[in-house]
C-alpha positions in Angstrom: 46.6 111.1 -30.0 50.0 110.7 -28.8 52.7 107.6 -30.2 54.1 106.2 -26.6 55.3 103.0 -25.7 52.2 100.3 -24.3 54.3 100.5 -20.7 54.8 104.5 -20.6 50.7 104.5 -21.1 50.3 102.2 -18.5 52.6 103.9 -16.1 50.4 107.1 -17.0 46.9 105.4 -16.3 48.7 104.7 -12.3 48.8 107.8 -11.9 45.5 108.8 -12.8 44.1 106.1 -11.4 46.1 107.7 -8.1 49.1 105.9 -7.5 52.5 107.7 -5.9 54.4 104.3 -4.9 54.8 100.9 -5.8 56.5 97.9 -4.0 58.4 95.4 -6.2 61.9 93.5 -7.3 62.8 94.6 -10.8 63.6 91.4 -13.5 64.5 91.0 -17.1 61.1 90.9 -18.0 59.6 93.8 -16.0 62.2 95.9 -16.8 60.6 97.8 -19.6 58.2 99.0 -16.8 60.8 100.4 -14.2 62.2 102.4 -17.1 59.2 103.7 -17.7 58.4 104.5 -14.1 62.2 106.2 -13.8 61.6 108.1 -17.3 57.8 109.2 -15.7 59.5 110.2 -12.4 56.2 110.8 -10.3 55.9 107.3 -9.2 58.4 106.3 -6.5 58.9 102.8 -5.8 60.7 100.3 -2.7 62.9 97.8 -3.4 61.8 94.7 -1.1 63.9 91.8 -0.7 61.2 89.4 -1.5 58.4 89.6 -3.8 55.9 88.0 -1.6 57.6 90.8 0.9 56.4 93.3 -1.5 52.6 92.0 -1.9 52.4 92.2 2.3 54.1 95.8 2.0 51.1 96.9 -0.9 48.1 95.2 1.3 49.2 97.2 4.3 49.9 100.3 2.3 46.0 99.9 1.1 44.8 99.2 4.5 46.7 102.2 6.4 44.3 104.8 4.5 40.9 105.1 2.9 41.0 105.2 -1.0 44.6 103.9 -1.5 45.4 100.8 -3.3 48.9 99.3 -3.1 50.6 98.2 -5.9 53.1 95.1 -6.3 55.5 94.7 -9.1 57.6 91.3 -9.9 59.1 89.5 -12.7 58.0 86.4 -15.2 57.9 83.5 -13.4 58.7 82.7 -9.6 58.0 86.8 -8.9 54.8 85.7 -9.9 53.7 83.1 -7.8 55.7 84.3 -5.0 53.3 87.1 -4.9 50.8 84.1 -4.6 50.3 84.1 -1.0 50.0 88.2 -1.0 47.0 87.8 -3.7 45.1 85.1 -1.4 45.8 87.3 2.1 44.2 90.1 0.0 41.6 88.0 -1.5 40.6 86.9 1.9 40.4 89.8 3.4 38.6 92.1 0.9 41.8 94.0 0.3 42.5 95.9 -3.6 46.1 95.3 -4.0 47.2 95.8 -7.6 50.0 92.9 -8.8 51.9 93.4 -12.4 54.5 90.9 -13.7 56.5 90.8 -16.3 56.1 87.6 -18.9 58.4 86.5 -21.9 57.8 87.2 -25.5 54.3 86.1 -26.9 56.0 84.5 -29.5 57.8 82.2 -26.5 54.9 81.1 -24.1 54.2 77.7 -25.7 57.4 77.1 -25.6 58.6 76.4 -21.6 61.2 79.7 -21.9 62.8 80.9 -19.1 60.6 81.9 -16.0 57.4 81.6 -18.4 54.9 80.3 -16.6 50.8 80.8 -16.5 50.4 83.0 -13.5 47.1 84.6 -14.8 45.8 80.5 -14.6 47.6 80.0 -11.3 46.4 83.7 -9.5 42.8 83.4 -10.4 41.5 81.8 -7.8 42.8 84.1 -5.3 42.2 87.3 -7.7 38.8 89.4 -8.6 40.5 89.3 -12.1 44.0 87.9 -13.4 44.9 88.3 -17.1 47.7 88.4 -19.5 47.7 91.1 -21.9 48.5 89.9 -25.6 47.3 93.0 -27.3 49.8 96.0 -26.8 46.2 98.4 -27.4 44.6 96.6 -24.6 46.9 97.6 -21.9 45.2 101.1 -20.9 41.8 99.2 -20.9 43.6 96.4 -19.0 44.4 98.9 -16.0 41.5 100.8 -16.5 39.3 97.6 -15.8 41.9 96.2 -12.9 41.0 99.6 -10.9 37.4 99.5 -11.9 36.7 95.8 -10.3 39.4 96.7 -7.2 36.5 99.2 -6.5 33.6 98.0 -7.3 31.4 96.1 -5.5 33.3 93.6 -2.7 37.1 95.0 -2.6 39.9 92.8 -4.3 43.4 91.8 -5.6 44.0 92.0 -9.2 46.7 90.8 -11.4 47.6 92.2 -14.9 50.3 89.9 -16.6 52.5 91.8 -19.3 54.4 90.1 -21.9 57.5 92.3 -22.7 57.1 92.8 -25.9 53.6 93.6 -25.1 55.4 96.0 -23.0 57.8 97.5 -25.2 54.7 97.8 -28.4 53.9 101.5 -29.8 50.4 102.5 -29.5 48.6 105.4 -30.0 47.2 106.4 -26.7 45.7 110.4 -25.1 45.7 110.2 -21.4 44.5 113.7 -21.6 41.0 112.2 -22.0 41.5 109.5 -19.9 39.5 109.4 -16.8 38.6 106.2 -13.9 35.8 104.4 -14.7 32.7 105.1 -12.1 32.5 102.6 -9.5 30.2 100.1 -9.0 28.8 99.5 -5.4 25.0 98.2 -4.2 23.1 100.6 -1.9 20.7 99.7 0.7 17.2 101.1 0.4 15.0 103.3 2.2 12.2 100.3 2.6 14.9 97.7 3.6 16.3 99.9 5.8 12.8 100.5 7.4 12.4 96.6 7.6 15.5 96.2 9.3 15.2 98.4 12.0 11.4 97.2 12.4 13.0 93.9 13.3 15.7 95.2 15.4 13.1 97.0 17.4 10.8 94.1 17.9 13.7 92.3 19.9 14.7 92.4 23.4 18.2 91.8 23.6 19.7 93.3 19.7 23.0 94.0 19.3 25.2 94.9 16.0 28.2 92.8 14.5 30.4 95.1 13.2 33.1 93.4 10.5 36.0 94.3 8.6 33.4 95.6 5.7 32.3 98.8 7.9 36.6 99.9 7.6 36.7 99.2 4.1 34.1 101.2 3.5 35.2 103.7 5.9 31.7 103.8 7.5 32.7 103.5 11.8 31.6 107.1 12.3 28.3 106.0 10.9 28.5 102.5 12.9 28.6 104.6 16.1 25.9 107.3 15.2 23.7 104.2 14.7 24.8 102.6 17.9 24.4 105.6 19.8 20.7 106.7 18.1 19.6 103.2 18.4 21.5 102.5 21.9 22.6 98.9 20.9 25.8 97.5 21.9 28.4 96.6 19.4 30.5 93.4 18.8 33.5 94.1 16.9 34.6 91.3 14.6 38.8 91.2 14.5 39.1 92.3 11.5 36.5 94.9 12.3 38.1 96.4 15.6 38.5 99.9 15.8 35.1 100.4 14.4 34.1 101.7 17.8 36.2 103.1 20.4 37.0 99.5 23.1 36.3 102.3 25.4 32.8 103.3 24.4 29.7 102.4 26.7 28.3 100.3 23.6 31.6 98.8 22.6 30.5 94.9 24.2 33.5 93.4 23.4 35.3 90.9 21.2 33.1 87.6 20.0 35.0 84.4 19.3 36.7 81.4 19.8 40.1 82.7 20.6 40.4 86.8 19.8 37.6 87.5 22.0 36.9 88.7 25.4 35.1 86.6 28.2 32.5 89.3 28.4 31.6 89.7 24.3 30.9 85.9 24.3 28.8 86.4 27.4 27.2 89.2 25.7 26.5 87.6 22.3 25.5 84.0 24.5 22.5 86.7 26.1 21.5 88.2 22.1 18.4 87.6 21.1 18.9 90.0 17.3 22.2 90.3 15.4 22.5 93.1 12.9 25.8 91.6 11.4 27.3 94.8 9.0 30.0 94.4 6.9 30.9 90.7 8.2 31.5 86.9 7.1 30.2 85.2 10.2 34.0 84.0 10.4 34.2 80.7 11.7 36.8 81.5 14.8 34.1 84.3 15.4 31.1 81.8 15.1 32.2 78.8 16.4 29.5 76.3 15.2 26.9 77.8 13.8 24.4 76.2 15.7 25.6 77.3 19.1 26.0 80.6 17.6 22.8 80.8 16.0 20.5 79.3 18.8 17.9 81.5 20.2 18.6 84.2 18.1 17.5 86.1 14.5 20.2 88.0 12.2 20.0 90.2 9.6 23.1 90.4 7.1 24.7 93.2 5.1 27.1 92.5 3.2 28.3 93.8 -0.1 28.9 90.3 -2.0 25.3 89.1 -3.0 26.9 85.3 -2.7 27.9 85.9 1.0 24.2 86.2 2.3 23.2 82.9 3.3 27.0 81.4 2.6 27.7 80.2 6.1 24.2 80.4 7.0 20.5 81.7 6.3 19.9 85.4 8.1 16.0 85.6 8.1 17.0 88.8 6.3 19.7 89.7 4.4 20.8 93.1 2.4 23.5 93.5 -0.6 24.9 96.4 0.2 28.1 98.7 0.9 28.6 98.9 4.7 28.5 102.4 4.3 25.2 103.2 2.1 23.7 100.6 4.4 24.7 102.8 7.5 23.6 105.7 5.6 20.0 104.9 5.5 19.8 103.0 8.5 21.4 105.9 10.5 18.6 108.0 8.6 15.8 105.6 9.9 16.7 105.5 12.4 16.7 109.3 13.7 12.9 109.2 12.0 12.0 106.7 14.4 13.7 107.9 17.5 12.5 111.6 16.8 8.6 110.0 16.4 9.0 108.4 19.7 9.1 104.9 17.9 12.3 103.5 19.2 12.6 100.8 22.8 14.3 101.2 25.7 17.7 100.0 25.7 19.2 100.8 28.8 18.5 97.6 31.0 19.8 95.4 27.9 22.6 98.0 27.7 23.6 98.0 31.4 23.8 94.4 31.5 26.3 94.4 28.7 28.2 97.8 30.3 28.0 95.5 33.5 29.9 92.3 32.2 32.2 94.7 30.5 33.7 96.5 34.1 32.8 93.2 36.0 36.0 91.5 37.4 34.7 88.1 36.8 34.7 88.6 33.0 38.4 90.0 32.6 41.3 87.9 32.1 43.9 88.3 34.9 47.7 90.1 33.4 49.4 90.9 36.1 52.1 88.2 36.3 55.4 88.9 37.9 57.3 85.3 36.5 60.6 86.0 35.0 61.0 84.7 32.0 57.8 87.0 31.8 54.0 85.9 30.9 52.8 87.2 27.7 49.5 88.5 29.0 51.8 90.9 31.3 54.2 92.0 27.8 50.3 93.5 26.8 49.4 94.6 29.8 52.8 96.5 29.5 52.2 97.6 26.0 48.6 99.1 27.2 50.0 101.0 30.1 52.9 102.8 27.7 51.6 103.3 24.7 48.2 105.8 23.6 45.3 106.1 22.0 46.8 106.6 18.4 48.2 103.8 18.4 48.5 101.1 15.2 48.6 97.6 15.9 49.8 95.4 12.8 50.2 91.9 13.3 49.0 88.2 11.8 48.4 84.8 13.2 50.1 83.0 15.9 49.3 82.9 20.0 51.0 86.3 19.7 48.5 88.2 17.7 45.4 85.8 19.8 46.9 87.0 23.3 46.9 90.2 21.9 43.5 90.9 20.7 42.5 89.4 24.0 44.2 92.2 26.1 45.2 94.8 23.8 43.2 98.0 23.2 41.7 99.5 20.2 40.2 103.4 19.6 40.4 103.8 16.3 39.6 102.4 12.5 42.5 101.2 10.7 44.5 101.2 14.3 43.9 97.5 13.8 45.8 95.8 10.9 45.6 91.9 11.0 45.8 89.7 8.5 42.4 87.6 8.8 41.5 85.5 7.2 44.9 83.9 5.4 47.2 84.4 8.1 50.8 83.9 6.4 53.7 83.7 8.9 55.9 86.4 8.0 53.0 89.2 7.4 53.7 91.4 9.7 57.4 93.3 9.5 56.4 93.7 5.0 52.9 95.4 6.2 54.2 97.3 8.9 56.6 98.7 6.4 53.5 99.5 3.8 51.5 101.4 6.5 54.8 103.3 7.5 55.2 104.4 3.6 51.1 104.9 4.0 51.2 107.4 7.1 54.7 108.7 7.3 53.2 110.2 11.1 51.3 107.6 12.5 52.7 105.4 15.6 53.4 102.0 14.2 54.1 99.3 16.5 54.0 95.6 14.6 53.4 92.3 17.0 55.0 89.4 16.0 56.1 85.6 17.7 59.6 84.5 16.7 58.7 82.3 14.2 56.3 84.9 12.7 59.3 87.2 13.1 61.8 84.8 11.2 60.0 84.0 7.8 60.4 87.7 6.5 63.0 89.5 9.0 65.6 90.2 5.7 62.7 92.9 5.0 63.8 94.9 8.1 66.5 96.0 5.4 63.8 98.1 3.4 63.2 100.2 6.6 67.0 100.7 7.1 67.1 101.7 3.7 63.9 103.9 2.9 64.1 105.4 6.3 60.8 103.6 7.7 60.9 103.7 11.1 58.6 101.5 13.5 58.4 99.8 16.7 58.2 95.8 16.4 57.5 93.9 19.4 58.7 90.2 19.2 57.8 88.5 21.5 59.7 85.2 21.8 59.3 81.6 23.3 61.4 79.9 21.2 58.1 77.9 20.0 55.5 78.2 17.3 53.4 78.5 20.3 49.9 77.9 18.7 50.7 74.6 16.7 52.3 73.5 20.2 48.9 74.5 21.6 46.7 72.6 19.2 48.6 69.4 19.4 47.8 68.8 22.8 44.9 67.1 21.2 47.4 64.9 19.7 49.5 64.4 23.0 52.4 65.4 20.7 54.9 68.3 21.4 56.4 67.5 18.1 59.0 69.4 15.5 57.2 72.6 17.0 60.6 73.5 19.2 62.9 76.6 17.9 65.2 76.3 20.6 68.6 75.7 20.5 71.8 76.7 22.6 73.5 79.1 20.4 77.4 78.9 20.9 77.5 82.9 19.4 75.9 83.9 23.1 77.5 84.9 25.8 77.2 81.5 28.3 75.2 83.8 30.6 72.6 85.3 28.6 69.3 84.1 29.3 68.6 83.9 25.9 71.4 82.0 25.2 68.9 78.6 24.8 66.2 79.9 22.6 68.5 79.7 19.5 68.4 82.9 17.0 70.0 86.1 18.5 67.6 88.3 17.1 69.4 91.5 18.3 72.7 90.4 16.0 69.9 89.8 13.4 68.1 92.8 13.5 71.7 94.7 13.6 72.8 92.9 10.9 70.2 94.8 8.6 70.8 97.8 9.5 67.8 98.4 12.2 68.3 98.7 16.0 67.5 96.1 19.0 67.1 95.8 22.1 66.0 92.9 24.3 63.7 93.1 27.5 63.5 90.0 30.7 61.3 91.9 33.1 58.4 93.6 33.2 59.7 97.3 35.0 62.0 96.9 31.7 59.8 97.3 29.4 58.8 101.1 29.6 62.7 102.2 29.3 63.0 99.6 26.4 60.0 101.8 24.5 61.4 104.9 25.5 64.4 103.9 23.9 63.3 102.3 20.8 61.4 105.9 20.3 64.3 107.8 20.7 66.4 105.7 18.6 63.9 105.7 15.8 63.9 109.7 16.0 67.7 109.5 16.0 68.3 106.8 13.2 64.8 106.8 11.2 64.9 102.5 11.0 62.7 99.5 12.3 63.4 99.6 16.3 62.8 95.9 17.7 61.7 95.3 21.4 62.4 91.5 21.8 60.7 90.4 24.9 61.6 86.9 26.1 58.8 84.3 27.9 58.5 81.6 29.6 58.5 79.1 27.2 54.8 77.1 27.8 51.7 79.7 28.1 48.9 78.5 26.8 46.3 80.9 25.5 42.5 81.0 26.5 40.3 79.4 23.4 38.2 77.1 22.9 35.4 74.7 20.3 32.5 76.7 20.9 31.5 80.0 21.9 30.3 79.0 25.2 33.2 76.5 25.7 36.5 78.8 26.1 38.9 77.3 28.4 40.7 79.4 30.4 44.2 78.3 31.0 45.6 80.8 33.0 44.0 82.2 36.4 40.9 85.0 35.8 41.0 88.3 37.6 40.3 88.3 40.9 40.9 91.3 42.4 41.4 95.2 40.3 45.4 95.0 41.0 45.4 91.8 38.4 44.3 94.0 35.7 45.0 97.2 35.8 45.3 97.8 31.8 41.6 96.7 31.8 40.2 99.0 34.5 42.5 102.2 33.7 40.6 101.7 30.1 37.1 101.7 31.6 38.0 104.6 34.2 
């Protein structure tokens, strides 16, 4: 076996274990690793300017394509626990992000040194597994398990905690022999796949949940062959959208107390059977679980034995990868439907098809106002941009208007952060899916004040060449806070507006306080900021041209009017509409051209 450094072997166990790039802020006590890295040469790296910036960047890097995991690199101390927030996001969403910090000296860590501080204690209850290595022959196993539990079974963050003179140990290590270990994931089987779709044919009204399990596990073609063999419509959780094409006959529509659609709570409200797949029964999804619940029977998949029954009991439930589970119930399924076995659909089916395309179920967008309605920005966005498409976004009345109008053809066209929802998620994940798909069309949704908590990382797109579209759209508010403390009667410390003496005295903008464009200049990536809606398609034709020319971030900044409020609700058959419904085909327009 070969003498090397504990770091050099770990550096060669990434790239066995299939890692090209990393995302990270070098330190003191991580240094030994970057050297190692640089010395390696096959594993490239981007500087963010923010470590939690970095753990955003490594989740959307994992998310942007089956079978990658991101990794995230910091120093001892506050790198750790600034990557915190990027562990839970990933935690909460089922996401394998890989986090290494640097620690101090073994010999120090009793004794308060310098940026030495527990992180393995503080990151384990948002991590699958979080440890610091004290054995310099334990680090090869160390990344070899961290890969092994990302994998296996539900998907997850890790953190691996290396003391540097852990780091900088000689061990005797062959990486010739080295070699993943196999992955761990349960399988549906044949007879619980028969039971299952015995049930779902006994019903009248079935219909299938598809969650964010069915993209981890890369399983939507099968989630539409089963659709389509069974003819069942298909709810889409958020984080499962994409899993079937909006446009598809059996695509029902969004479910939920605020990213949903008028006609997928109608649709779910007129279930009798839920084959959820691959989902947490979410509680903006569920609402209360006994209006959800009423009437109805579920079966669960999921691949996390403790989430059957967590939220509530399915009268059956099945621990198993979204994609085995498809597997056999796809295979079932064509054995019953080639025996003649399987119901009628296609009354249960049109109704659904028929809330879809009916007027009275769609949410009107075509506003004219000046400062401009959000629902109109979307209804902008749907009319110039295609089919291949990525959406990133995270929380906020930005990213709840926009799963409400927005439209979705594609797995992993979708990437939200779910569950967590950090303010400033967005621009670092955008970035990671950029360094993911160099190709793909990337265009990032943010509010301003989503916008504002990471915006210095617009300077790793200037300077790694990562070019995107971000659409900001700005009312000068955090919007959904304002919105939920109307229960309160309070409009209260919610305000971001100020008149900014920097602006020209007649720029409309002038009063809703940061100048984004100088911002967004100022770090090296382009601007330019839209009023009206028949500005909007010049503003994206310029932004693409732009990022062709200059290979940065581009950022459309679309100013509204600064009070919408958004259409959600307590319950699932209690959504208030705030704005005006559809009441005519020229009030929607992005809707209908999707259904033509």
């Amino acid at each position: 076996m070969a003498k090397m450094k504990a770091i050099e072997a770990a550096v060669r166990v990434l790239e066995k274990e299939g890692v090209s790039v990393t995302f990270g802020v070098p330190g003191a006590a991580i240094n030994p690793l970057y050297a190692a890295m640089k010395e390696h040469g096959g594993i490239g790296h981007i500087l963010a300017r923010h470590v939690e910036g970095a753990s955003h960047m490594a989740e959307g890097y994992t998310r942007a394509v089956a079978g990658h995991i991101g990794v995230c690199i910091g120093t001892s101390g506050p790198a750790g626990t600034d990557m915190i927030t990027g562990l839970y996001s990933a935690s909460a969403d089922s996401i394998p992000i890989l986090c290494i910090t640097g620690q101090a000296p073994r010999a120090r860590l009793h004794k308060e040194d310098f940026q030495a501080v527990d992180i393995a204690s503080i990151a384990k209850t948002v991590t699958k597994w979080a440890a610091t290595v004290l054995e310099p022959a334990q680090v090869p196993g160390a990344f070899q398990q961290a890969f092994h539990l990302m994998r296996s079974g539900r998907p997850g963050p890790v953190l691996i905690d290396l003391p540097i003179d852990v780091q900088l140990a000689e061990i005797e290590f062959d990486i010739d022999t080295y070699e993943p270990l196999p992955v761990y994931k349960p399988a549906a089987t044949r007879k619980q796949a028969e039971k299952a779709i015995a049930m779902l044919n006994a019903a009248e009204r079935p219909l299938i949940v598809s969650g964010g399990g069915v993209i981890n596990a890369d399983a939507a073609d099968l989630l539409v062959e089963l659709a389509e063999t069974l003819d069942l419509p298909v709810i889409p959780t958020l984080m499962g959208w994409g899993s079937i094409p909006d446009d598809h006959p059996l695509m029902a529509g969004m479910c939920g107390l605020q990213t949903s659609h008028r006609y997928g709570n109608a649709s779910m409200l007129a279930s009798d059977f839920v084959l959820g797949i691959g989902n947490r029964w979410a509680n903006r999804h569920t609402g209360s679980v006994d209006v959800y619940t009423k009437g109805r029977k579920f079966i669960h998949v999921d691949i996390e034995p403790t989430q059957i029954g967590r939220v509530f009991a399915p009268d059956f439930g099945i621990v198993s990868d979204a994609k085995a589970a498809l597997e056999q119930f796809v295979a079932v399924a064509k054995d019953w439907k080639a025996a003649g076995k399987l119901r009628d659909r296609s009354a249960w089916v049109a109704d659904c098809q028929g809330r879809k395309n009916s007027i009275d179920y769609l949410r009107k967008t075509h506003f004219d106002n000046v400062p401009m309605k959000p629902q109109r920005v979307y209804q902008c966005m749907n009319q110039t941009l295609d089919r291949d498409t990525t959406y990133v976004s995270t929380i906020g009345l930005s990213q709840i208007a926009g799963a409400q109008f927005l439209h979705v053809y594609k797995p992993r066209h979708w990437i939200n952060c779910g569950q967590a929802g950090p303010l400033g998620w967005t621009t670092p994940a955008a970035l990671g899916v950029r360094v993911a798909d160099p190709q793909r069309k990337i265009v990032a949704l943010s509010g301003d004040y989503d916008f504002q908590f990471m915006i210095e990382e617009l300077a790793v797109g200037a300077q790694f060449k990562l070019p995107y579209i971000h659409v900001l759209v700005n009312n000068s508010y955090l919007g959904l806070i304002r919105q939920a403390q109307r229960a309160f009667s309070i409009d209260y410390c919610v305000q971001l507006a100020f008149d900014n003496i920097n602006m020209d005295a007649g720029e409309a903008a002038r009063g809703y306080g940061v100048d984004h464009i100088k911002v967004v200049e100022g770090l090296g990536c382009k601007a330019i900021r839209v009023h009206r809606p028949e500005d909007f398609a010049p503003a994206m034709e310029q932004a693409e041209a732009w990022m062709a020319e200059h290979r940065t971030p581009v950022v459309i900044e679309c100013i509204l009017e600064r009070v919408t409020n958004i259409a959600m609700g307590t319950e699932i058959d209690n959504v208030v509409e705030f704005e005006g419904l559809a009441t005519g085909k020229a009030d929607v327009p992005s809707a209908l051209a999707m259904l033509d």
